[in-house]
N, C-alpha and C positions, 0 to 999 in steps of 0.2 A: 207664601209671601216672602219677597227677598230681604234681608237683617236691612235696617237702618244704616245709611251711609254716614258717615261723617257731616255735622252741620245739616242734615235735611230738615227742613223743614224750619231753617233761618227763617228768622225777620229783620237780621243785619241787611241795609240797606249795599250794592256794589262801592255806590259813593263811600261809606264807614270804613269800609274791608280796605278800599283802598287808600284812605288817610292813617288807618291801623299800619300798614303796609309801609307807607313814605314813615313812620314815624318811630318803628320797629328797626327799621334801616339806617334811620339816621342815628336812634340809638347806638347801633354797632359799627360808625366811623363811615357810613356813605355820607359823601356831601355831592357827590353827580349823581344824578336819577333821570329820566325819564320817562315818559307814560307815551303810547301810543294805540291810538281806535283802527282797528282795520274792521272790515265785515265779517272777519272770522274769528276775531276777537279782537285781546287786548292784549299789549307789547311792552313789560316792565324791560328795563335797561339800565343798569347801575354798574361804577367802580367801585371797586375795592381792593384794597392795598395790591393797587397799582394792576389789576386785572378786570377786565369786564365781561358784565355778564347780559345773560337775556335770557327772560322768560315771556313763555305764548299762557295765556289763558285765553284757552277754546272756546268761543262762544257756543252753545248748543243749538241744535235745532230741532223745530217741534217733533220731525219726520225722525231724527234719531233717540228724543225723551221717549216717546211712543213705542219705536220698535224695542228701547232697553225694557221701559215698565210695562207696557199695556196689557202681559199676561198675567199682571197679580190683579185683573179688574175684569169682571164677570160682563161688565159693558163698554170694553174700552170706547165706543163711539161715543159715551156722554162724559167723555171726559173734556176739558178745557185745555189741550195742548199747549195751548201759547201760554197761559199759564203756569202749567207745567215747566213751563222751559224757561221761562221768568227765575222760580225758584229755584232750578235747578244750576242758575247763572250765579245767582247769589251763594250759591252753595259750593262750587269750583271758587269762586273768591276767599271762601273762607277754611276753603280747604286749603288755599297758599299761603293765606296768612300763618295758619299752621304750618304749614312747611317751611317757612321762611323764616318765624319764629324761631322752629325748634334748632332747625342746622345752628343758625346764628347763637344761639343759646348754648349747644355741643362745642361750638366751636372756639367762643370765648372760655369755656369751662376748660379747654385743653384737651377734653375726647377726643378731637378729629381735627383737622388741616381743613381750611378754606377748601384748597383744590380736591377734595375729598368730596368734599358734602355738595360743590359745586360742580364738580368738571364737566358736565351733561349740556351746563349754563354757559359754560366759559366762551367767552367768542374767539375764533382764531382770527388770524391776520384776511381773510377772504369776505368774512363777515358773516359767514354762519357758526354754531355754535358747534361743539364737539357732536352732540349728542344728535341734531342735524348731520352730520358728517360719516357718521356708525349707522343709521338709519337707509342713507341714502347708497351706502357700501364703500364711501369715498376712505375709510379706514377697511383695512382686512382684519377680520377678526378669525380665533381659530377656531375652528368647529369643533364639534364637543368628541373627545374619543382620536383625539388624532394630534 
């Protein structure tokens, strides 16, 4: 059996995680936000001192909950997928709340730089974010050993 993820097995609702979220943010000097639903998730968007950012939370799906868990279950077929992927939604939420938290928290505390903890989020002038950008090869990065 695979260790316990972070949050599994929440009963925070996505609605909570996401007012956690807007409230966590406002705390640390966002006053622009916004929220957006695509079918492959959900699209946070905020400023901050004078930069913006964006995050994707991935929706799941049952065919990918399945193929991650289905070998810690002696009868994967009696399982409840959709279910499964229900929780597993909730649980990507609260796993950002976490993340968004902690940077914000490092960052006020003086540990680290905004552009540190975010640059991944950052959007450039095109409209995709860095981290978009290294993904797609649209930045060259250097190979390891060279």
């Amino acid at each position: 059996m695979s260790p316990k993820r972070y949050a599994e097995g929440t009963q925070v609702s996505v609605e909570s995680s996401r007012g956690e979220i807007t409230g966590i943010l406002a705390k640390h000097g966002v006053v622009s936000m916004m929220w957006g639903t695509e079918p492959m998730g959900d699209v946070l968007q905020f400023s901050l001192q004078g930069k913006s950012f964006r995050f994707v939370i991935a929706k799941p799906r049952p065919e990918e909950v399945r193929e991650r868990d289905g070998g810690q279950y002696t009868y994967p077929g009696n399982i409840d997928w959709v279910a499964k992927t229900a929780q597993e939604w909730k649980r990507r939420w609260r796993a950002h709340v976490l993340l968004l938290k902690a940077k914000l928290e490092f960052i006020e505390g003086g540990d680290t730089t905004l552009e540190k903890e975010f640059m991944p989020y950052m959007l450039t002038s095109d409209g995709r974010t860095i981290g978009e950008l290294v993904e797609s090869g649209g930045v060259k990065m250097l190979a390891a050993g060279k």
